[in-house]
N, C-alpha and C positions, 0 to 999 in steps of 0.2 A: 382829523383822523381819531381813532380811536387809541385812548392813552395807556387803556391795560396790552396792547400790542409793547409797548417799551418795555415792562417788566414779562410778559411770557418771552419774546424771545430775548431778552437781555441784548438791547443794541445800544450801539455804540451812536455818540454825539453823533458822527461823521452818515452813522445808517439814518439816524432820526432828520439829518437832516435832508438825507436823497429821497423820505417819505413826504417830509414839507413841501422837497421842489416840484415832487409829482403833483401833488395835490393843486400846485399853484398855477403849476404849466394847464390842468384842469380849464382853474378859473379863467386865467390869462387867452386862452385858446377856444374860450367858451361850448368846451363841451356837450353841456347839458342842453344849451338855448339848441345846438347844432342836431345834437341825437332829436330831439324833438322833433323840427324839424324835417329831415329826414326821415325818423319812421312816418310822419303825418303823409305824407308823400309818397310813402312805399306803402302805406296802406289803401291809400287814394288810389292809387296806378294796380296795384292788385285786384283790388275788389273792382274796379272801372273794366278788366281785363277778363275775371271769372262771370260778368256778365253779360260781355260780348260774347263770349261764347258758351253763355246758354248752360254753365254749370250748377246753377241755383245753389242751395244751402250747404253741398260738399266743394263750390267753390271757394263761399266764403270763408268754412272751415281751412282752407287749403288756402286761401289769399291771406288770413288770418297767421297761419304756420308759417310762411314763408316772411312776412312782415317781423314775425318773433326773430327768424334765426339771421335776418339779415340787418335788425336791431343790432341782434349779439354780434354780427362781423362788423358793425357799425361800434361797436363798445370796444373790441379789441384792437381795431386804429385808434380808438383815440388812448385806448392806455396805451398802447405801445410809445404815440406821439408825447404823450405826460409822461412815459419813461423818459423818453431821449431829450425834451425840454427841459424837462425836471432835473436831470444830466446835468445839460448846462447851466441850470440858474444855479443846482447847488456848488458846481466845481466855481465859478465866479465869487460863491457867500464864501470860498474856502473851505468846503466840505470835499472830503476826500474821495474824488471819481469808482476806486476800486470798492466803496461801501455800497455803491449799487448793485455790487456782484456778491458779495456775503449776506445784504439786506435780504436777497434772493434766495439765494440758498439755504439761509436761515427759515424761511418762510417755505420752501421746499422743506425743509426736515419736520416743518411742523402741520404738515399736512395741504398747504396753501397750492393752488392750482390744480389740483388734481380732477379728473374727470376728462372725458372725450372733450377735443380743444373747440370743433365746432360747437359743440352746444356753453360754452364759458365763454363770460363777459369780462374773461380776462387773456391775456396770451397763456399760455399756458411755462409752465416755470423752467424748463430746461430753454425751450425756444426764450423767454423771456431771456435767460443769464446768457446765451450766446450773444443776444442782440448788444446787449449792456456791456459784454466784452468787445466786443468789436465795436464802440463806440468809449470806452473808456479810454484809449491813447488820443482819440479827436478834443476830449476835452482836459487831458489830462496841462497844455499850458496853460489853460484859464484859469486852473487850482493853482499852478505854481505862479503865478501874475497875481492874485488873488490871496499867495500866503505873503509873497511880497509888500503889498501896500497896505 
């Protein structure tokens, strides 16, 4: 991730590190091989669709748009899923479950998710920090197992 994000919003060890477990649950979960994937197949099955029936160069246009936005509903399960992994890997390292919810909100005050949720490859920030609350008491004994050892 990007390292000037620690000094604009001034986080905390415990936020840096619910940013680490995102990223990892990422790799771990293989994301990117998966988005590929995926769109190569939504594009395939579109454009295979607008030519069965006969809509020539405004299908493609249209098999083309449809392939983007369901890209983007394809990007927003997999952050949501690197939220709530990331969750767990960080409450395990002993990184404090409730920094997933300030990490959020910090990033809501500084302009981060904003715009209509369909078209963003990301959840958008308020539905983001509900999800994160309602998953912070699931992992909240792995933190305290975790400050223990």
């Amino acid at each position: 991730f990007y390292t000037g994000i620690l000094e604009k919003l001034q986080l905390t060890d415990d936020e840096t590190g619910m940013i680490m477990g995102h990223e990892m649950a990422h790799a771990l979960r293989e994301h990117a091989r998966a988005r590929v994937a995926k769109s190569s197949a939504t594009s395939i099955g579109l454009s295979i669709a607008a030519q069965l029936f006969g809509l020539g160069q405004l299908g493609d246009v249209a098999a083309n748009l449809g392939t983007q936005l369901l890209t983007l509903k394809f990007s927003r399960e997999d952050e949501t899923e690197a939220d709530l992994v990331g969750l767990e890997l960080a409450a395990r390292s002993a990184y404090r479950p409730q920094a997933s919810v300030s990490l959020w909100q910090k990033m809501a005050s500084a302009g981060g998710g904003a715009g209509p949720g369909f078209l963003s490859t990301h959840p958008s920030g308020p539905n983001r920090i509900r999800e994160l609350e309602a998953n912070v008491p699931r992992v909240q004994g792995l933190y305290e197992q975790a400050r223990k050892g």
